[in-house]
C-alpha positions as CSV (number, residue, x, y, z in Angstrom):
1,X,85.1,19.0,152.9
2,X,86.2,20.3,149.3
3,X,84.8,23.7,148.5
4,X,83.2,24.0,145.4
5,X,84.6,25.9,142.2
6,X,82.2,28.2,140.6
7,X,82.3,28.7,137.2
8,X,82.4,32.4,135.9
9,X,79.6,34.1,134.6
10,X,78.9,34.2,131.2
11,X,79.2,37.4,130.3
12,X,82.3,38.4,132.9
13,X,84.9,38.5,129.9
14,X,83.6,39.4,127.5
15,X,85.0,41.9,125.2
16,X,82.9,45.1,124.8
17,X,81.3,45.0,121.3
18,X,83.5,47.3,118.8
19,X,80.7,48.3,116.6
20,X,79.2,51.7,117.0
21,X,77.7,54.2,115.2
22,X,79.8,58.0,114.7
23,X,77.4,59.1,116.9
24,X,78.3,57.4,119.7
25,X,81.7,57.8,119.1
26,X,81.4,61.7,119.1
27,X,79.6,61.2,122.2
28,X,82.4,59.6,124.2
29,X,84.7,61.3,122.7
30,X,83.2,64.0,124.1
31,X,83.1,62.3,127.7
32,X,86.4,61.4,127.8
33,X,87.5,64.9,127.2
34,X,85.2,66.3,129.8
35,X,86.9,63.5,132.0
36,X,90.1,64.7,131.1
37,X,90.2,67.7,131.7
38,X,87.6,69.0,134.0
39,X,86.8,65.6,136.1
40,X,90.0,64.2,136.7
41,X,92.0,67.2,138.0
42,X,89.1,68.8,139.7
43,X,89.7,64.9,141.8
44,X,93.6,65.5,141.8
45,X,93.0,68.8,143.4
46,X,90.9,67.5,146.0
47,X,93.1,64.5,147.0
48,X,96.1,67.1,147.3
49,X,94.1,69.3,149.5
50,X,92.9,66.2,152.3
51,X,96.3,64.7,151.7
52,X,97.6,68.4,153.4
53,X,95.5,67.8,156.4
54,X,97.8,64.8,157.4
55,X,97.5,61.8,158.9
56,X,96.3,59.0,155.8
57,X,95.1,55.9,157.6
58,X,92.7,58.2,159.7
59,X,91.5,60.2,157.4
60,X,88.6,59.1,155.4
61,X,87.5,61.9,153.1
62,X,91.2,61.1,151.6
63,X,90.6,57.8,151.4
64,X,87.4,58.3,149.3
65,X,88.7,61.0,147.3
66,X,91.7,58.7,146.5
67,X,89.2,56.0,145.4
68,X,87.3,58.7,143.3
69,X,90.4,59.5,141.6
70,X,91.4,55.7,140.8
71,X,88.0,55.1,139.5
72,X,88.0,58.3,137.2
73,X,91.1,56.9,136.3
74,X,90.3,53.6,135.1
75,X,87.3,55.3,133.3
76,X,89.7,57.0,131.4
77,X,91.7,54.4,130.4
78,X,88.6,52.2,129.8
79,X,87.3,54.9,127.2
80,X,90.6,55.3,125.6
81,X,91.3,51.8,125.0
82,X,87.2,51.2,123.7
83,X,87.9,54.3,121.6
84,X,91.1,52.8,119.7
85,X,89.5,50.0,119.2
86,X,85.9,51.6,117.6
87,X,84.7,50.6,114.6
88,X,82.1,53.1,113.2
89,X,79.3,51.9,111.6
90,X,79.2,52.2,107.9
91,X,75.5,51.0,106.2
92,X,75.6,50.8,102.1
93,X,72.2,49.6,100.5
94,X,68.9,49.3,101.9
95,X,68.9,45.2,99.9
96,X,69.4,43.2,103.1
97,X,69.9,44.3,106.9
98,X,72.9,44.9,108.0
99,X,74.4,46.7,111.3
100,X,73.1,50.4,111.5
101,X,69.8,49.7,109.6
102,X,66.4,50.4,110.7
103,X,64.1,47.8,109.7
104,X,60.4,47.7,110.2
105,X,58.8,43.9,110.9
106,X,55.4,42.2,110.9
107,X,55.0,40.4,114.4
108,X,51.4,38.3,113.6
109,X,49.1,41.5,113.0
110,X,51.1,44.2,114.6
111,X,54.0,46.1,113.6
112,X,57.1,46.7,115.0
113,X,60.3,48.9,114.1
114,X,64.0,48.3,115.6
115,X,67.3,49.6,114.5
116,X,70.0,47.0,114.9
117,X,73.5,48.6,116.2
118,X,76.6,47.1,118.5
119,X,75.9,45.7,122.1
120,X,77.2,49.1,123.9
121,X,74.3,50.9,121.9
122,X,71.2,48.7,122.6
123,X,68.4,50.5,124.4
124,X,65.1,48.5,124.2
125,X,62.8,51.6,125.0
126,X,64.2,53.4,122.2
127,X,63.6,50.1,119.7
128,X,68.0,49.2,119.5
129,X,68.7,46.0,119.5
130,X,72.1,44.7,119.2
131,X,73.6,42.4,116.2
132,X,74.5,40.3,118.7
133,X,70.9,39.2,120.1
134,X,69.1,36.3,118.9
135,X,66.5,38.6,116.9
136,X,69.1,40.6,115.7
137,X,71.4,37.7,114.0
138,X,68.6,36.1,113.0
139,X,67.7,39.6,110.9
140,X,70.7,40.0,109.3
141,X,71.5,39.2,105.9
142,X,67.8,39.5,105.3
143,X,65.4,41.0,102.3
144,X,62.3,43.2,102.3
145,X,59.7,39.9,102.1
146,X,61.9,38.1,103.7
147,X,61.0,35.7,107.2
148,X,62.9,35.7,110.2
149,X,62.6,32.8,112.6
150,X,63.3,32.8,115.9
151,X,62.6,29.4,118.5
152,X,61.2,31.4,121.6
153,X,60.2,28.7,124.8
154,X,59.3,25.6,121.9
155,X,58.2,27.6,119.8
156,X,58.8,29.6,116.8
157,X,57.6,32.9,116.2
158,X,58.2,34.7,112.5
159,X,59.4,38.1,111.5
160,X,58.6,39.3,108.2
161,X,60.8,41.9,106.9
162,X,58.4,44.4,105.7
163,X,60.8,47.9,105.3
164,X,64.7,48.6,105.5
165,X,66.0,52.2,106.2
């Protein structure tokens, strides 16, 4: 019997989104530096202390510390090589929708308000949607008057374009 190849999951490589606003630049800045410099060594300090009392293969808070220390570690470098790699958000006019812009839309007789940012910034409760999501694309490049159209289950549901911020 042959066992079966799996195919990987859509979203397992992908790239982080480089798009963010300053911000949330300034914000991870901030985090990396806090992991830096406080985190990290507090970790360091810790494994040097457990790896004192001796014997390694038996001794499990070093094992865990060691593993808290690899995983601050790849943090660090995770952040470091997002942060290079940033691009900050720049919005110009207010004509058409671009990334950073808050827009305000007309759902059948309610309204609704979203500001469309990169994928590491979307947070539904707080009305972020990323560039990247099928309401979001379909927004872009639109005017004030202007109808998006979005095929949702068979059918098609419109967003008029009713403010831009």
């Amino acid at each position: 019997m042959r066992v079966p190849t799996r195919k990987g999951g859509k979203y397992i490589n992908e790239k982080p989104d480089p798009k963010i606003t300053s911000g949330k630049f300034d914000e991870l800045k901030i985090h990396l530096k806090k992991l830096k410099e406080i985190v990290n060594p507090r970790l360091a300090k810790e494994v040097k202390k457990l790896a004192a009392d001796g014997d390694f293969s038996e001794n499990a808070a070093y094992q865990i510390a060691k593993g808290k220390l690899r995983g601050a570690n790849q943090k660090i470098k995770e952040l470091e090589d997002f942060l290079g790699k940033a691009e900050i958000i720049k919005t110009s006019d207010n004509l058409l929708i671009q990334i950073g812009h808050k827009v305000r839309l007309q759902l059948e007789d309610k309204e609704i308000k979203y500001q469309i940012l990169g994928s590491s910034e979307v947070n539904l409760s707080k009305g972020i949607i990323s560039h990247q999501s099928p309401l979001g694309h379909a927004l872009l490049g639109k005017g004030v008057g202007e109808t998006a159209e979005l095929r949702v289950g068979g059918q098609i549901v419109r967003y008029k374009v009713l403010n831009i911020e």
